[in-house]
C-alpha positions as CSV (number, residue, x, y, z in Angstrom):
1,X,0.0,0.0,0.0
2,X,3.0,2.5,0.8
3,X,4.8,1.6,-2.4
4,X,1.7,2.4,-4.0
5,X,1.3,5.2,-2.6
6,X,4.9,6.4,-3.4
7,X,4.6,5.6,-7.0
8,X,1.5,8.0,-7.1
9,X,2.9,11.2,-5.5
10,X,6.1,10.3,-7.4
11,X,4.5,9.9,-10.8
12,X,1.9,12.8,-9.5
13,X,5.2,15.3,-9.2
14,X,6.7,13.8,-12.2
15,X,3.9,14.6,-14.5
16,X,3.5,17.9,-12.7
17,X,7.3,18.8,-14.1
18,X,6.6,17.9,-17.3
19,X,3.6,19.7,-17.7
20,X,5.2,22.9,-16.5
21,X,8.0,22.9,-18.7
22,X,5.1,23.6,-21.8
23,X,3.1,26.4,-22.0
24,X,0.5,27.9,-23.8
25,X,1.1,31.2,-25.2
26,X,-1.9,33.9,-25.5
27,X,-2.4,36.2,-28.2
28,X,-0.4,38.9,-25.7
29,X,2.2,36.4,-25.2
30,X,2.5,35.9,-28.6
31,X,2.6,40.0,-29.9
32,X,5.2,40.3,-26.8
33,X,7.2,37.4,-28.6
34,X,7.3,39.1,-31.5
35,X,8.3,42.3,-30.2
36,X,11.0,41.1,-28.4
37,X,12.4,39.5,-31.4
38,X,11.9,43.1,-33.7
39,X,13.6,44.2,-30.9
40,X,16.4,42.0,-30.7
41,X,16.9,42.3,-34.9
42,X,16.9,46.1,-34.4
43,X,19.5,46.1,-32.2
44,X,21.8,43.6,-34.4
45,X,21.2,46.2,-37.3
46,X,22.5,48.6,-35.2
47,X,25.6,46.7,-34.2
48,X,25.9,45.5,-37.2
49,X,26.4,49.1,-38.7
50,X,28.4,50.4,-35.9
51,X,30.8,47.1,-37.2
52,X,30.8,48.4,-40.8
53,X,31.6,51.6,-40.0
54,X,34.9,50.3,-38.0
55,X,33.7,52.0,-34.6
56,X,33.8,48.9,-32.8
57,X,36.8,46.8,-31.6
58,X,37.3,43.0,-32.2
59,X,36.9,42.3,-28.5
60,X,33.7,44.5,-27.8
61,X,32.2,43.0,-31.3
62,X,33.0,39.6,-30.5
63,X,31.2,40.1,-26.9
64,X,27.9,41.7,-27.6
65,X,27.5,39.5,-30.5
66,X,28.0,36.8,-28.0
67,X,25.8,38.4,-25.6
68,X,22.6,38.9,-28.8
69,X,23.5,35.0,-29.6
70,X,22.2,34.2,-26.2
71,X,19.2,36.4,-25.9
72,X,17.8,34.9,-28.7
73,X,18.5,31.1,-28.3
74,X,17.2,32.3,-24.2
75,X,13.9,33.5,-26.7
76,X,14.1,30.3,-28.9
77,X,14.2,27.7,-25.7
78,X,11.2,29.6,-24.8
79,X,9.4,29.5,-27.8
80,X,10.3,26.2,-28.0
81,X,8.7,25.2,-25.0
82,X,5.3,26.5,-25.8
83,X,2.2,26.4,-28.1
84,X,0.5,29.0,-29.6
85,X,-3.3,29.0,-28.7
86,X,-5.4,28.2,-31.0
87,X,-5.9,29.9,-34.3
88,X,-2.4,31.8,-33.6
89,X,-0.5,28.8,-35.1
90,X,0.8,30.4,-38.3
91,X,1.7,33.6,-36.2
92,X,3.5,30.9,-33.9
93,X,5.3,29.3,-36.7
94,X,6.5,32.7,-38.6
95,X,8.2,33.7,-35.1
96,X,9.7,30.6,-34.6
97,X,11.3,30.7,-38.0
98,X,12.3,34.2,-38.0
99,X,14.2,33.2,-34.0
100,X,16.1,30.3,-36.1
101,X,16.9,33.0,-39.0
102,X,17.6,35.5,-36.4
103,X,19.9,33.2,-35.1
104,X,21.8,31.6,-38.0
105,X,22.4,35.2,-39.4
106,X,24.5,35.6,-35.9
107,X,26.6,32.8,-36.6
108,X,27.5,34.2,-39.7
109,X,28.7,37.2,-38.8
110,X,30.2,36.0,-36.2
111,X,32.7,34.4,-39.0
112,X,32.8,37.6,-40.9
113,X,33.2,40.6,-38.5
114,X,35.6,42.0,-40.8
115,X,33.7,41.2,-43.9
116,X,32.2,44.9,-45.1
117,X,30.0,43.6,-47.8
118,X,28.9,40.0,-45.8
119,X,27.8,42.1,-43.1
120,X,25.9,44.5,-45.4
121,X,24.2,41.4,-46.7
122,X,23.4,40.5,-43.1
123,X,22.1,43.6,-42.5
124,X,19.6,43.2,-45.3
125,X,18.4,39.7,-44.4
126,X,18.0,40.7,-40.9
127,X,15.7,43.5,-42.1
128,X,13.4,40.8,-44.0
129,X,13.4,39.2,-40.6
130,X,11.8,42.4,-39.0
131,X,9.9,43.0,-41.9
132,X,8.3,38.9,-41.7
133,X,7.7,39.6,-38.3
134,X,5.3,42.9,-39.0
135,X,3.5,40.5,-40.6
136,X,3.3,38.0,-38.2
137,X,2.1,40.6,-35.9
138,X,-0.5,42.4,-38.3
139,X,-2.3,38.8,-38.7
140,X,-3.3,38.3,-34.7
């Protein structure tokens, strides 16, 4: 009776966990999503401008793109981790792909810091990121 009683609380607190770890995002939760990621692809245009123009050292380029590399895989793990409610799903899905663009477009200029016209071309996919998130936005 004790065991049995063990392996309920214990499965009890297990699925507890597990349900925890996914959540459901509202509309809000969703347009605050979004924002935070037009806000995160602003602020790699800027850097990546302040780059081009040679303002920035190595060391201070090489840092705050590390520290925007981990604000948006910190916003990808949470996106990851949740579910759009319903009828939001394509919203969902556009943000979710625009995080992993986002995020891929980091790692490549983390290679080419000191690559003027690979940045510029950065810079411009990045602002079809921003611009596919608008959308996003405008359709919940």
């Amino acid at each position: 009776m004790l065991k049995a009683i063990g392996a309920f609380v214990l499965g009890s607190i297990l699925a507890l966990s597990a349900c925890s770890r996914h959540k459901t995002l509202t509309r809000d939760e969703l347009r605050s999503q979004i924002f935070s990621a037009k806000s995160l692809a602003a602020e790699t245009e800027i850097f990546v401008d302040y780059v081009r123009q040679k303002r920035a050292t190595k060391h201070y380029a090489q840092g705050h793109l590390e520290y925007l590399a981990e604000q948006v895989e910190n916003s990808r793990q949470e996106l990851h981790q949740s579910s759009p409610v319903q009828g939001e799903e394509d919203a969902f899905q556009k943000l979710s792909a625009q995080f992993d663009a986002l995020h891929a477009e980091l790692h490549i200029i983390g290679k080419k810091l000191d690559d003027v016209n690979a940045l510029a071309t950065a810079k411009e996919h990045i602002a079809r990121i921003r611009q596919t998130l608008d959308e996003a936005n405008s359709t919940i």
